[in-house]
LUMTOR-489272 format. One record per residue (C-alpha): residue in three letters; x, y, z; residue number from 0. Coordinates in steps of 0.05 Angstrom, whole numbers, plus 5000, padded with zeros to 4 digits. Layout:
<rs>
("ALA",(X,Y,Z),NUM)
...
</rs>
This chain:
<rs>
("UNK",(0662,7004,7125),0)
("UNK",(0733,6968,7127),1)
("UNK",(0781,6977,7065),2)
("UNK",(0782,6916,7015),3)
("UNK",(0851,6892,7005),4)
("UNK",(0872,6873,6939),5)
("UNK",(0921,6826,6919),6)
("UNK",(0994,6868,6914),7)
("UNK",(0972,6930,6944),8)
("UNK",(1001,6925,7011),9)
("UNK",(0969,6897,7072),10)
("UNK",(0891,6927,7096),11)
("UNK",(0880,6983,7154),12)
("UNK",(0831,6939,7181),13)
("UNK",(0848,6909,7243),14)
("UNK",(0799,6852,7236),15)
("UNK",(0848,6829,7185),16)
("UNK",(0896,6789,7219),17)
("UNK",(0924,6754,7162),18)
("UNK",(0965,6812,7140),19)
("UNK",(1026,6794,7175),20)
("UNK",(1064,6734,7170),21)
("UNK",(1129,6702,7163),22)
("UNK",(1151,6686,7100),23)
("UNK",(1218,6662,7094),24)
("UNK",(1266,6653,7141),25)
("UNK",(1330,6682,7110),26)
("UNK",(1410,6679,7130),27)
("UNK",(1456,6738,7124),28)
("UNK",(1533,6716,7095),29)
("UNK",(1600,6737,7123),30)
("UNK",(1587,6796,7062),31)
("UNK",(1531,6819,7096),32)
("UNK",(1486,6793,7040),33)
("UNK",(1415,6754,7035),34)
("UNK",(1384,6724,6984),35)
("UNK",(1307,6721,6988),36)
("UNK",(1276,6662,6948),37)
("UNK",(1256,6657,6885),38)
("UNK",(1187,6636,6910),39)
("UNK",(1181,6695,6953),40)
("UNK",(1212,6741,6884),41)
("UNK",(1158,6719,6847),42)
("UNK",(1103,6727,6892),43)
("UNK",(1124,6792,6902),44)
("UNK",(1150,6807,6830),45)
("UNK",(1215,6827,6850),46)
("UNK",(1260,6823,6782),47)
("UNK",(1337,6828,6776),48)
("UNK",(1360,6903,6773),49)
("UNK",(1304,6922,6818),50)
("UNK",(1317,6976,6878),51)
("UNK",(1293,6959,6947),52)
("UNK",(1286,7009,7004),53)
("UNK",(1301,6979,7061),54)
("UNK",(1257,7016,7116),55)
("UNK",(1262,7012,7196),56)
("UNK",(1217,7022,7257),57)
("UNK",(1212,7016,7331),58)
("UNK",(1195,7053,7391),59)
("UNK",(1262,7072,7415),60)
("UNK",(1325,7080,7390),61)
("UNK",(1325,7003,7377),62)
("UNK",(1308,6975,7314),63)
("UNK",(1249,6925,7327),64)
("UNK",(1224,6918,7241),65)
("UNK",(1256,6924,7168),66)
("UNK",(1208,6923,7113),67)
("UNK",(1229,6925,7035),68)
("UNK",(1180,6968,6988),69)
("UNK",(1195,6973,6920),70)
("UNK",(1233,7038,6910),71)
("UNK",(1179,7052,6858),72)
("UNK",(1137,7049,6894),73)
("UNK",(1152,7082,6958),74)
("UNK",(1125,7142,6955),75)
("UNK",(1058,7133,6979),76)
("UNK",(1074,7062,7009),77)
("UNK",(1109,7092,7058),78)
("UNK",(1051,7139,7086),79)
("UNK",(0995,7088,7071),80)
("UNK",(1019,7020,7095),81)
("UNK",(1063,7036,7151),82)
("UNK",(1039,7101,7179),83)
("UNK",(0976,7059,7223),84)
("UNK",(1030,7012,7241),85)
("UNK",(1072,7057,7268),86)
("UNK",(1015,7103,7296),87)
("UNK",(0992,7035,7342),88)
("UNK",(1069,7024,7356),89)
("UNK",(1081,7092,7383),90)
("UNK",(1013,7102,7417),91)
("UNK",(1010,7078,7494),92)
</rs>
């Protein structure tokens, strides 16, 4: 039986659900190398000021093709749980 997603908990193993990745924002990086993700997005997210982002990156080759930012709170098990089948399809031929 597929794995329920809930709300906040990062996105389902279950490949039926194709709604678990999408564009949110469109963002623009300043000469300083800096972003600013909306305070929509922030909220929907509950990202607060003083918070620490990992910034995590993936591809096939050498090549970056994805970031993603977890919560550094919550990366431990993030990490392992919601990218691990991405990456598994990504490097499997």
């Amino acid at each position: 039986m597929a794995e329920k997603h809930k709300p906040g908990v990062g996105c389902p193993t279950s490949k039926k659900d194709s709604g678990c990745c999408r564009v949110e924002s469109i963002i623009s990086i300043d000469e300083r190398g800096q972003m600013v993700l909306p305070k929509e997005l922030r909220k929907k997210v509950g990202i607060h000021p003083g918070d620490k982002l990992a910034v995590v990156s993936f591809g096939k080759t050498e090549a970056v093709c994805c970031l993603a930012l977890i919560k550094a709170e919550d990366l431990g098990g993030q990490v392992r749980d919601i990218l691990g089948p991405i990456l598994k399809d990504m490097v499997s031929d």
